[in-house]
NUMITOR-150877 format. One record per residue (C-alpha): residue number from 1; y, x negated, z. Coordinates in Angstrom, 2 decimals. Each point is the difference from the previous one (the first is absolute). Example, Ala and Ser with C-alpha at 12.3 -4.5 7.8 and 13.67 -1.06 7.14 Angstrom:
// NUMITOR-150877
n north east up
1 -4.50 -12.30 7.80
2 3.44 -1.37 -0.66
// end
This chain:
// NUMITOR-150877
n north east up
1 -9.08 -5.32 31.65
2 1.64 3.32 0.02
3 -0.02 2.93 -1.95
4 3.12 2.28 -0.90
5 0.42 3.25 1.32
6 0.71 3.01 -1.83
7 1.27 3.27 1.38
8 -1.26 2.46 -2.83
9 -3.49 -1.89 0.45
10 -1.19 2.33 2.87
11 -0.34 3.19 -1.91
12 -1.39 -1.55 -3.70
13 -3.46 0.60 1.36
14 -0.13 3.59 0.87
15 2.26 0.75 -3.43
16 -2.47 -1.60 -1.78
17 -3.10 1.39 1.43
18 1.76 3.30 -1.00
19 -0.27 -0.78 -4.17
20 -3.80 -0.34 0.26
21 -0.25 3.37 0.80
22 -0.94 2.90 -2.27
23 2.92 1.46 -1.28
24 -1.57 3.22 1.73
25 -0.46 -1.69 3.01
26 1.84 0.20 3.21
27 -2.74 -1.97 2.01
28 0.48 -3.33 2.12
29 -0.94 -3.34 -2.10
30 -0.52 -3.29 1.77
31 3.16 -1.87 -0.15
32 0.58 -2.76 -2.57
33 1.43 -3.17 1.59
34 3.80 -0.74 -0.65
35 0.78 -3.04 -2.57
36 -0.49 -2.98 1.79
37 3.22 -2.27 0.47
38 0.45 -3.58 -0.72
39 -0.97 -2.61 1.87
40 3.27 -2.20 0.89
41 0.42 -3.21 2.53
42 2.54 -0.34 2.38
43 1.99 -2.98 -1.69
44 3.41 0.63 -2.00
45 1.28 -1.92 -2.40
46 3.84 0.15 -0.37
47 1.04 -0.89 -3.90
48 3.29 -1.58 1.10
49 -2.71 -2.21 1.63
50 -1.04 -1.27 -3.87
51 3.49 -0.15 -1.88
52 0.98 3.71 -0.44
53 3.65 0.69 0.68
54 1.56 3.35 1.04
55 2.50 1.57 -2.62
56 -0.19 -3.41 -2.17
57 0.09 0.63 -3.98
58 -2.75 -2.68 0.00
59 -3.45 1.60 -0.24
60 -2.05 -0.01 2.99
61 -3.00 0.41 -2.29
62 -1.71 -3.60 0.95
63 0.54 0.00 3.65
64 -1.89 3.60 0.11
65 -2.83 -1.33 -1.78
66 -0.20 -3.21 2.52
67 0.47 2.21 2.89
68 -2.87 2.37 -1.12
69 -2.39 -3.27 -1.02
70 0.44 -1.55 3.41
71 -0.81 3.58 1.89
72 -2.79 0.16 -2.71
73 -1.06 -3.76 1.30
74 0.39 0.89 3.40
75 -2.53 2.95 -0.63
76 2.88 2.73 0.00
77 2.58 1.58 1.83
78 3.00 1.51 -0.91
79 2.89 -1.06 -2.22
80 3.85 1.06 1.39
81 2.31 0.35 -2.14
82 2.77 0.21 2.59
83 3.51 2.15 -0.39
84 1.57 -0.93 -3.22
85 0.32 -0.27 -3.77
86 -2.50 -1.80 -1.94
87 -0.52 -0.05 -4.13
88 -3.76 -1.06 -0.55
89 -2.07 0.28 -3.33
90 -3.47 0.84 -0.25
91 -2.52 -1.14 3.32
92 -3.41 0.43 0.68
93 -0.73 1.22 3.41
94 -4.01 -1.76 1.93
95 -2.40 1.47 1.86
96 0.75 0.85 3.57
97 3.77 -0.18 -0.78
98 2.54 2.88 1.21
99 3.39 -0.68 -2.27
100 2.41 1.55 2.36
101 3.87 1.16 -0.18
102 1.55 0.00 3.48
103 2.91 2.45 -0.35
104 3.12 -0.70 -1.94
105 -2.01 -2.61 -2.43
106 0.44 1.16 -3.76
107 -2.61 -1.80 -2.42
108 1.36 0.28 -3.55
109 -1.78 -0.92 -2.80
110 1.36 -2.46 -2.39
111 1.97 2.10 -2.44
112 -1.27 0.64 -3.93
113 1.07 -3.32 -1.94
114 -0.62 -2.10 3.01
115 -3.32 1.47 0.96
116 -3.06 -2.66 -1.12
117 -2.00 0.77 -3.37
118 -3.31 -1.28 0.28
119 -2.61 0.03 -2.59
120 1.40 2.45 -1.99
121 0.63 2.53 2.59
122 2.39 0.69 3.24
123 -2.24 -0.36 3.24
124 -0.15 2.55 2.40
125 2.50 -0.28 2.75
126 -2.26 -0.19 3.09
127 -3.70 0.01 -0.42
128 -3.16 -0.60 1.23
129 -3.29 0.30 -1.84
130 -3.68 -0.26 1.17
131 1.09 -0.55 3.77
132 -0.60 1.84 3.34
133 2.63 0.80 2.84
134 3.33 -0.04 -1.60
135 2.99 1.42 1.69
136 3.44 0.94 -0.85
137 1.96 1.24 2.67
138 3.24 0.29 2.28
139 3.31 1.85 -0.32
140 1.89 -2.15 -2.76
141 0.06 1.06 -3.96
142 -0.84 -1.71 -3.16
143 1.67 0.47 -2.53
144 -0.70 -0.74 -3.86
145 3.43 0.22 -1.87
146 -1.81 2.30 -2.82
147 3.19 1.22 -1.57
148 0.04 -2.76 -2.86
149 -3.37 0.24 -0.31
150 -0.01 4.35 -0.58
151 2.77 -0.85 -2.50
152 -1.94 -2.15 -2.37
153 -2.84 2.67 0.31
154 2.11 2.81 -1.11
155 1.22 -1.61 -2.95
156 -3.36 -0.79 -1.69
157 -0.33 3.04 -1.66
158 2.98 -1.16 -2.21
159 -1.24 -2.78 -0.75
160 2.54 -2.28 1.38
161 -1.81 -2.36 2.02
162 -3.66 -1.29 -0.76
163 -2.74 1.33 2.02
164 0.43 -0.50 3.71
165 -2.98 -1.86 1.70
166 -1.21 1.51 3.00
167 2.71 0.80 2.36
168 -1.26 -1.23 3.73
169 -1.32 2.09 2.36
170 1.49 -0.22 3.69
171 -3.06 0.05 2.07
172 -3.38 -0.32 -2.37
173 -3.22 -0.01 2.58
174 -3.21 -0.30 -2.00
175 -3.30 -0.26 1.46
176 1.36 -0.30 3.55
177 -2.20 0.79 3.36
178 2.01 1.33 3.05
179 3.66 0.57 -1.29
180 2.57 0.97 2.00
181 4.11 1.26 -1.23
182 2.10 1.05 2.77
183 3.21 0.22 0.60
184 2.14 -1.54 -2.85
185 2.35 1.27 -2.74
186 -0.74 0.04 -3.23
187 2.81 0.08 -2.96
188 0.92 -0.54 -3.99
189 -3.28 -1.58 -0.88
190 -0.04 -1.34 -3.91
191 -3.39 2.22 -0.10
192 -2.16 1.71 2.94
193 0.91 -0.24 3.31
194 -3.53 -0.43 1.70
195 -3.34 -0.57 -2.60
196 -3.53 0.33 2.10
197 -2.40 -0.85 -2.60
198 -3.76 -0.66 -0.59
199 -1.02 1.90 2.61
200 1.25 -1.30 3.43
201 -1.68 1.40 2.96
202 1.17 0.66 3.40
203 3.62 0.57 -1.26
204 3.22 0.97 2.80
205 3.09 1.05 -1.39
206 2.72 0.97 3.06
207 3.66 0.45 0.64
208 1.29 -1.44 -2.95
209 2.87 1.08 -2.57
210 0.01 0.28 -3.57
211 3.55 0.63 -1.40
212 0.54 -0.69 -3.67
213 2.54 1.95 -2.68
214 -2.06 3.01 -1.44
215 1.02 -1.33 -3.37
216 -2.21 -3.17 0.55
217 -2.77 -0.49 -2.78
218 -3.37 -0.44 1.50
219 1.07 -0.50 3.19
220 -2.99 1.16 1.86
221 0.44 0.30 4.12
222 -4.14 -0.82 0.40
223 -2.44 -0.31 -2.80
224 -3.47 0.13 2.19
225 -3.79 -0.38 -1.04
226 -1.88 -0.34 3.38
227 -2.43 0.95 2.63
228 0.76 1.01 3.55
229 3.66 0.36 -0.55
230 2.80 1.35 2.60
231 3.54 0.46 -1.26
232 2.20 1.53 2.52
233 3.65 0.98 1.40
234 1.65 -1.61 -3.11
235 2.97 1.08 -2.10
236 -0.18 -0.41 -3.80
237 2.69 0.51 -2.85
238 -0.27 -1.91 -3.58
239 0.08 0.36 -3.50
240 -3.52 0.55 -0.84
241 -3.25 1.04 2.44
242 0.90 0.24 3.70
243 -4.18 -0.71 0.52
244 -2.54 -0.38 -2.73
245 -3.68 -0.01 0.44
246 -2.46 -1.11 -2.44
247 -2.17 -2.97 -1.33
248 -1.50 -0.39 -3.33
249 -2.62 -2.15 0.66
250 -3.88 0.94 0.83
251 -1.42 3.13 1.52
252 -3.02 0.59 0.91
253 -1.83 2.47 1.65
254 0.62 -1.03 4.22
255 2.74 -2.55 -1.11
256 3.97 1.66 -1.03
257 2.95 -2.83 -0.82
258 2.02 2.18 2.50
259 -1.27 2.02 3.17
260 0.21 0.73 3.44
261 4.35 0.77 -0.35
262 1.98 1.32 2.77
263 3.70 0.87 -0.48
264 1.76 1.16 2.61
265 3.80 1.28 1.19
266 1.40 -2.20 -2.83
267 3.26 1.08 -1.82
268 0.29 -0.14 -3.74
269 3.17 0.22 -1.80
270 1.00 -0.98 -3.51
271 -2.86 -0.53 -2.31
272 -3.01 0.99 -1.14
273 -1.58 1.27 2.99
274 -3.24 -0.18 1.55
275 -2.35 -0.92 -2.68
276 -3.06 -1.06 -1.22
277 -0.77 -1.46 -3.32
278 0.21 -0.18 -2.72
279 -2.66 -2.68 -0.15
280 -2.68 1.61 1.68
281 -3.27 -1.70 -1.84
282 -0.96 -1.75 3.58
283 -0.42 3.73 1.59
284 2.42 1.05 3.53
285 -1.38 2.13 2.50
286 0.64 0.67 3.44
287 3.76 0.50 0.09
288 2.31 1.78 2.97
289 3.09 0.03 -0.47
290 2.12 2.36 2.97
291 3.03 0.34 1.96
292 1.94 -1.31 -3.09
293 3.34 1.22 -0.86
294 1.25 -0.12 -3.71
295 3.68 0.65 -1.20
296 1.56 -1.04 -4.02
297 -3.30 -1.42 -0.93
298 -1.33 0.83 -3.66
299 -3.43 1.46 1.49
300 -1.13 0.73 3.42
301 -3.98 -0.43 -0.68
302 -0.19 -1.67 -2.92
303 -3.54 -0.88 -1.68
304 -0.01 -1.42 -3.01
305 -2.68 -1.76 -3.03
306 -0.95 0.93 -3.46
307 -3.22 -0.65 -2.49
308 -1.02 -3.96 0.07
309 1.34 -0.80 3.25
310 -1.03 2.32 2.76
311 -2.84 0.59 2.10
312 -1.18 1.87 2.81
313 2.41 1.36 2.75
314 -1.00 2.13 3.28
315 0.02 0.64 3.09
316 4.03 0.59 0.53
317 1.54 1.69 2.85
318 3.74 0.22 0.06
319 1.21 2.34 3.10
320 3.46 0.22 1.84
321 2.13 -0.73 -2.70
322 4.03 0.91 -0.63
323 1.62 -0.04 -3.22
324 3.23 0.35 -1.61
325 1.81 -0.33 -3.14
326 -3.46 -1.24 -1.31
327 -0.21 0.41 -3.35
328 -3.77 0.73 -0.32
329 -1.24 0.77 3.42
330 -3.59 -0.28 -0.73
331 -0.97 -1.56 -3.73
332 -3.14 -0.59 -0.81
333 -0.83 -1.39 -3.82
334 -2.54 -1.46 -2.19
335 2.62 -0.86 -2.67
336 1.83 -2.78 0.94
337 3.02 -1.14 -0.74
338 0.94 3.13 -1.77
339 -2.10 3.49 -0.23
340 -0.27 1.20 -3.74
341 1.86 3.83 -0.28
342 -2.69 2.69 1.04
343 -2.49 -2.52 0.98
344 -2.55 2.61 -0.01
345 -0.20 0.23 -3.66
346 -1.40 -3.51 -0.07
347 -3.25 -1.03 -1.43
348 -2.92 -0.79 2.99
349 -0.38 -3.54 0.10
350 -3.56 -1.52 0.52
351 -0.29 -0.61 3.78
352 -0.44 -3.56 1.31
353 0.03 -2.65 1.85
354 3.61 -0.04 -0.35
355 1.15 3.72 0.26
356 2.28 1.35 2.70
357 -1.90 1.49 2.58
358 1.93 1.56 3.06
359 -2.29 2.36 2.86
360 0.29 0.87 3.22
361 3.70 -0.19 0.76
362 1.31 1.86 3.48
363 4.08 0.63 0.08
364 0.44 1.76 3.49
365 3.44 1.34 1.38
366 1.95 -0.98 -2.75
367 4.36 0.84 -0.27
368 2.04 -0.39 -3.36
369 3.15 1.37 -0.70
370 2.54 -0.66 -2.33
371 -2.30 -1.41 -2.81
372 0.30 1.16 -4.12
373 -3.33 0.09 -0.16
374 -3.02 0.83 2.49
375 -2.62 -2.22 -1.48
376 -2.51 -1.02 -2.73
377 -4.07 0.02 0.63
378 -1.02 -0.77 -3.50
379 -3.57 -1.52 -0.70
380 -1.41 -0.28 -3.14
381 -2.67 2.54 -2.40
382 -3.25 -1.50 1.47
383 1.60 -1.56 2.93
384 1.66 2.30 2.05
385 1.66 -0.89 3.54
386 -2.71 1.84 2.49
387 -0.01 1.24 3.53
388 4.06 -0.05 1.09
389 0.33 1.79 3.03
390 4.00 0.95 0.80
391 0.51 1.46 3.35
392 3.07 1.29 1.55
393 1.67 -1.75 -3.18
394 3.20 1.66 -0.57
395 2.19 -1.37 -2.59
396 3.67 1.64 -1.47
397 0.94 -1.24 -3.77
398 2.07 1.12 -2.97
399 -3.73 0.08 -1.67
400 -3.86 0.69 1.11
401 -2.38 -2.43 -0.68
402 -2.55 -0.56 -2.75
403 -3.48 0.34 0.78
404 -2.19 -1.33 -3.25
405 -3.66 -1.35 -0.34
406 -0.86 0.67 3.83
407 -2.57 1.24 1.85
408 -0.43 1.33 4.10
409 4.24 0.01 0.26
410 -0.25 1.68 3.45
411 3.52 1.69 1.40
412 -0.48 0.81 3.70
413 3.35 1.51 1.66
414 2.17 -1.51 -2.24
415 2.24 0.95 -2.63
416 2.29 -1.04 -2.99
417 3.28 1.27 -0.42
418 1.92 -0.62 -3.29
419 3.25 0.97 -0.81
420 -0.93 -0.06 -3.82
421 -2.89 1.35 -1.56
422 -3.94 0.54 1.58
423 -0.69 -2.15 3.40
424 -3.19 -1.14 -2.08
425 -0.50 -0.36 -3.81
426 -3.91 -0.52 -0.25
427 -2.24 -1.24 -2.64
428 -3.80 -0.32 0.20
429 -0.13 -0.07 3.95
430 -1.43 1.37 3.02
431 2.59 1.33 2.44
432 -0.13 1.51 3.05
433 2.46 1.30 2.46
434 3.08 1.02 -2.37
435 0.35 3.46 -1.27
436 -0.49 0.97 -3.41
437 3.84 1.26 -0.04
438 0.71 -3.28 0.74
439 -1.71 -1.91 -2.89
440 0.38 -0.79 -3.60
441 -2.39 -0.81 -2.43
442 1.09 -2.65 -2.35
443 -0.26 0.50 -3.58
444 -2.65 -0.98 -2.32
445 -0.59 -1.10 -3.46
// end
């Protein structure tokens, strides 16, 4: 038995020890191991082996599934698919299994009209629930042939087609032990790209590509809820969040659906950005994100929830980051999908089990340029977004951003320029750090 390697691995530990620190703090902690990789066997098990032929227009979709019972059977290993094209509907992947994609094979999945509908609903495209070490690796791409797909979505609001069943995921993990994604290219899924659900633990996420049309509905790059997660040196552009956090299952006090998160020298393009939410309910903590690079995407930091679906979030460190043409650099908001006008003049809401609640957040040697806007923190009356500490943040826009329903906003060395208007337009929060000539306060009833 072997287990895979991962070259980001080395360093998850000593990130990670870093986001149990006070956000004071600049004392040792003991390191936190790095996620532990899968457990693989040396055996290989070629598809063309089990029926599958290279650029045929039959689907290869049976001699997969043979190919991954018999490494199953044979108590795992890996299964090659080799150079080539190959159409394949939905497959389950077994424990102990690495599906791998030697370079120059293209998986495509079986396009919309052809694809199976089972029980009412579209299975996800490759999946594995409720299973431990689970790899998907090498240097080819899958592919999902979306475009159809997209179409039908964007024409629902006419009314033109029924309701579309659930559009397939390209790579839905739930409940998984030990998962490892490295290498591959990922394009034009129907729906997201990569869905890590139900709390998977001891997550690696390397090398890979995401590349879909920014015009892509829902076309997530990684939707995560986990524990002990590394995502590193990737590249992501799509139509919808480049990474979203989150969980809406149970919290309780020493247990959060997500935790533990290291991000490090990825590249995000079109999209959403780097977000988190907006189901939140299952709590997130623990969160670096650095070294990351951001250019076209709608937000930069993005965090995200509203009333009746949010939860705790803290403990976030984001640190080294570049940004440009971002539309929001940093957006915070507890009114999701859309912020009412003046959100400030809003009613306090009874605070719950289910209110936003986002604390102890650390952005550290932050760059934007080129942005219309600098940014959003916005809590809500009751609920305000608490201890945000911005250092050598430094971030050029057409306009400033809005503070509102925030307490402990701490500017150190760091400064807002806006082309239009005040750097910051404030509203029931506590600011540090920028001048008085340099502020606004936002109107009232």
């Amino acid at each position: 038995m072997a287990s895979l390697r991962s070259t980001g691995a080395a360093a998850f530990g000593f990130c990670l020890a870093l986001l149990t620190l006070p956000l004071a703090s600049v004392t040792a902690a003991i390191p936190v191991p790095a996620p532990a990789l899968p457990v693989i066997p040396h055996r290989v098990f070629n598809i063309t082996r089990y029926g599958a032929s290279a650029d045929s227009t039959l689907p290869a979709t049976a001699a997969i599934e043979k190919a991954i019972s018999a490494c199953d059977h044979a108590g795992g290993g890996t299964v090659l698919i080799p150079r080539g094209t190959f159409l394949c509907g939905p497959i389950r992947l077994a424990n102990h299994v690495d599906l791998r994609l030697a370079k120059g094979a293209l998986l495509k999945m079986l396009p919309y009209g052809k694809y199976p509908f089972i029980h009412g609903r579209y299975p996800d495209f490759i999946r594995a629930s409720n299973m431990h070490d689970i790899a998907i690796t090498g240097h080819g791409t899958i592919n999902g042939q979306g475009a159809p797909w997209w179409a039908l979505y964007r024409r629902r609001p006419n009314g033109t087609v029924p309701k579309l069943p659930h559009r397939p995921q390209m790579l839905s993990m739930n409940n998984i032990t030990r998962l490892l994604i490295q290498g591959v290219r990922l394009q034009d899924p129907s729906n997201t790209h990569i869905s890590i659900q139900n709390a998977c633990k001891d997550v690696t996420i390397e090398h890979i590509i995401i590349h879909t049309p920014h015009n892509s509905p829902n076309t997530d790059g990684i939707d995560l809820s986990g524990h002990d997660v590394l995502i590193t040196h990737c590249r992501i552009s799509d139509g919808d969040d480049c990474i979203a956090i989150g969980g809406s299952g149970h919290r309780s006090q020493s247990h959060f659906e997500s935790q533990n998160i290291v991000i490090t020298h990825c590249a995000f393009g079109y999209g959403h950005g780097m977000s988190i939410g907006s189901f939140t309910s299952g709590g997130i903590r623990n969160l670096l994100v650095e070294n990351c690079t951001f250019n076209h995407t709608t937000a930069g930091i993005r965090l995200k929830s509203n009333l009746g679906r949010a939860g705790i979030v803290e403990n976030l460190t984001y640190e080294n980051i570049t940004m440009r043409n971002v539309r929001w650099p940093i957006f915070i908001s507890s009114y999701y999908p859309h912020a009412p006008k003046n959100s400030w003049l809003q009613s306090p809401k009874p605070i719950g089990r289910y209110t936003p609640i986002w604390r102890n957040i650390r952005i550290i040697n932050l760059t934007s340029v080129h942005s219309p806007v600098a940014g959003h923190i916005i809590g809500m009356p009751g609920a305000p977004v608490a201890n945000v500490l911005l250092r050598n943040v430094h971030i050029k826009a057409k306009t400033g951003m809005i503070i509102a329903d925030a307490r402990d906003i701490r500017f150190q060395n760091s400064g807002i320029t806006a082309t239009h208007g005040p750097a910051v337009l404030v509203h029931d929060a506590q600011i540090t750090g920028i001048s008085a000539a340099g502020m606004a306060i936002a109107a009232t009833r």
